[in-house]
VMD Tcl script that draws the C-alpha trace (Angstrom):
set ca {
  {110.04 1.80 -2.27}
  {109.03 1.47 1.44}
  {105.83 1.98 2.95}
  {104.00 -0.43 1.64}
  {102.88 -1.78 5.27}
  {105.67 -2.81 6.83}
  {107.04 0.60 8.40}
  {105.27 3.17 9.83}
  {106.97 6.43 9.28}
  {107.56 8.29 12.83}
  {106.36 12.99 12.85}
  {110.04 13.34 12.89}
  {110.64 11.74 9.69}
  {107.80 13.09 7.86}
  {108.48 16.79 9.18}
  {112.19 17.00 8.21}
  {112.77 21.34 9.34}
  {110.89 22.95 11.68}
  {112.56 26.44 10.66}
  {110.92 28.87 8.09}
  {113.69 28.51 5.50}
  {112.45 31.60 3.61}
  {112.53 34.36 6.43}
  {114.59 32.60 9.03}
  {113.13 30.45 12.37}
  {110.29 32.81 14.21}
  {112.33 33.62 16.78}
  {115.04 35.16 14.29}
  {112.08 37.53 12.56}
  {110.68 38.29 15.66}
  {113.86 39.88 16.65}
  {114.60 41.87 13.32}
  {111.31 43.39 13.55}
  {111.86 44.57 17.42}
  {115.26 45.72 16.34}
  {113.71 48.17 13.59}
  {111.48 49.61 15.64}
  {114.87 51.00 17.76}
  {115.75 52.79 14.12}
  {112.51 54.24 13.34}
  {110.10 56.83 15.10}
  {107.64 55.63 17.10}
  {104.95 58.42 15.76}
  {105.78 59.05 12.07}
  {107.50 55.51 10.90}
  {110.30 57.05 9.41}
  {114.13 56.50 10.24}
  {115.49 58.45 13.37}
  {117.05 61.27 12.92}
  {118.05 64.69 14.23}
  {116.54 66.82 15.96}
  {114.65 63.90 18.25}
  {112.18 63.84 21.18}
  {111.94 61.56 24.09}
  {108.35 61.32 25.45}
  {106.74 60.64 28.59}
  {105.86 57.19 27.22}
  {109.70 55.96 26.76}
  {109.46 56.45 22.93}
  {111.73 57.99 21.30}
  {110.54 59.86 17.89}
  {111.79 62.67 14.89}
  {111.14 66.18 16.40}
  {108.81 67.63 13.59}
  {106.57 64.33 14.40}
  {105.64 64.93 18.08}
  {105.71 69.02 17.86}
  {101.97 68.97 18.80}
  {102.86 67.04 21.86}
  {106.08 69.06 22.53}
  {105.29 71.41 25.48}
  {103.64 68.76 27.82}
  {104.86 64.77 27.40}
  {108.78 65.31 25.55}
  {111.96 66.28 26.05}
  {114.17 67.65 23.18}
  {117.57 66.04 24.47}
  {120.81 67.20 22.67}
  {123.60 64.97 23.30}
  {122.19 61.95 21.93}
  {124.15 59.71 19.32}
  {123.13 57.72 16.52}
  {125.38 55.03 15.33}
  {125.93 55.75 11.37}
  {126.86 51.80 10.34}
  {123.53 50.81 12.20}
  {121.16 53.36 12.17}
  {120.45 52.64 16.54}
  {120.91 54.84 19.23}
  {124.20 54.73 21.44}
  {124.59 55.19 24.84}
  {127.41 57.78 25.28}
  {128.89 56.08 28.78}
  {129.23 52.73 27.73}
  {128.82 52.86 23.47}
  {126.29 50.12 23.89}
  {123.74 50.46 21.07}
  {119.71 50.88 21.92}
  {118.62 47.53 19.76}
  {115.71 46.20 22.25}
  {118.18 42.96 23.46}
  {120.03 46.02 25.85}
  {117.77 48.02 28.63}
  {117.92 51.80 28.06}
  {116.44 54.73 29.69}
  {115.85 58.48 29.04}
  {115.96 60.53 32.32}
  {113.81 63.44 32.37}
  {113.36 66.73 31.79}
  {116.93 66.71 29.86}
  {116.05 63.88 27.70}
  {119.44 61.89 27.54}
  {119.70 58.04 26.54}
  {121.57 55.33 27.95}
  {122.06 52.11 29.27}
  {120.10 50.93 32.38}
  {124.26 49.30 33.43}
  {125.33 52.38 32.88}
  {123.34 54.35 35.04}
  {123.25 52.03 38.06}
  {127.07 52.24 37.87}
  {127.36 55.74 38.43}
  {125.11 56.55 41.55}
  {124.48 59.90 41.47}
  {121.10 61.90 41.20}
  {122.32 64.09 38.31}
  {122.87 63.60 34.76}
  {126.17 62.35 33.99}
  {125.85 63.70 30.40}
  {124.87 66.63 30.36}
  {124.93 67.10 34.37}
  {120.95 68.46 35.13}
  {119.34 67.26 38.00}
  {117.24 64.35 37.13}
  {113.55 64.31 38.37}
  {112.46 60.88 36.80}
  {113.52 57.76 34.73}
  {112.06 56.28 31.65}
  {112.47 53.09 30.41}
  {112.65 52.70 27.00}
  {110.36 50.94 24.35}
  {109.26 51.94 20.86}
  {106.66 49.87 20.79}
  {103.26 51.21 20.85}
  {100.84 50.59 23.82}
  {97.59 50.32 22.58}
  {95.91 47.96 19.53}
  {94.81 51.57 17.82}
  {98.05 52.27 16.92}
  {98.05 55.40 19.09}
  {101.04 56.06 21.92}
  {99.06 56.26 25.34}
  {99.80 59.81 27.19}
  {100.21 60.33 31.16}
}
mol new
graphics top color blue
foreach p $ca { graphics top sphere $p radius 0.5 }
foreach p [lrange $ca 0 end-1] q [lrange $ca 1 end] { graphics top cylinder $p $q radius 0.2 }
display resetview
């Protein structure tokens, strides 16, 4: 039935898939795991959801989750959208969703999110949702920046 001394069999024919069949290819789990980290809060674990915070770290987290940390590192904005058929954040220029493959940013102190496109295209030093002056920019990222499991603080 072959292999008896005459062939050698080649990696490639031995090792037939290279992809995880169970879960996907690494690459494809990867993703879905960034991707829920967009839907949840980046304190509490939970699934977003109104009233939300935007802190000084570019997370974005449930209200009643960062109260302790209210007054000096977040911003309560008020126009921001979740999508209800995905559970991410939408930018309310372009309708682009907050999923981790899209840049976003939260300007500060008024707390709105949108797309990093969106706010090079308009060129102006004030909000364009909400229309308060804008003292910084924050890029986006639920993930969290330390090992401990702790967001890191300004």
């Amino acid at each position: 039935m072959g292999c008896e001394g005459g062939t050698i069999p080649k990696r490639k024919d031995v090792v037939k898939n290279t992809n995880n069949t169970i879960g996907g290819s690494k690459k494809e789990v990867i993703s879905e795991c960034l991707q829920e980290q967009y839907k949840t809060c980046a304190l509490s674990q939970e699934p977003l959801k109104h009233p939300l915070a935007l802190l000084m770290s570019g997370a974005i987290c449930n209200l009643p989750a960062c109260s302790h940390v209210l007054e000096l590192y977040a911003s309560v904005p008020k126009n921001i959208q979740i999508d209800a058929m995905s559970g991410f954040l939408t930018c309310p220029i372009s309708g682009k969703l907050l999923n981790g493959r899209i840049p976003f940013i939260g300007l500060w102190p008024c707390g709105c999110v949108m797309s990093q496109s969106a706010w090079e295209s308009i060129k102006s030093n004030d909000c364009p949702v909400c229309g308060h002056a804008i003292t910084r920019r924050i890029k986006i990222t639920q993930q969290l920046s330390s090992a401990s499991g702790k967001l890191s603080l300004p």
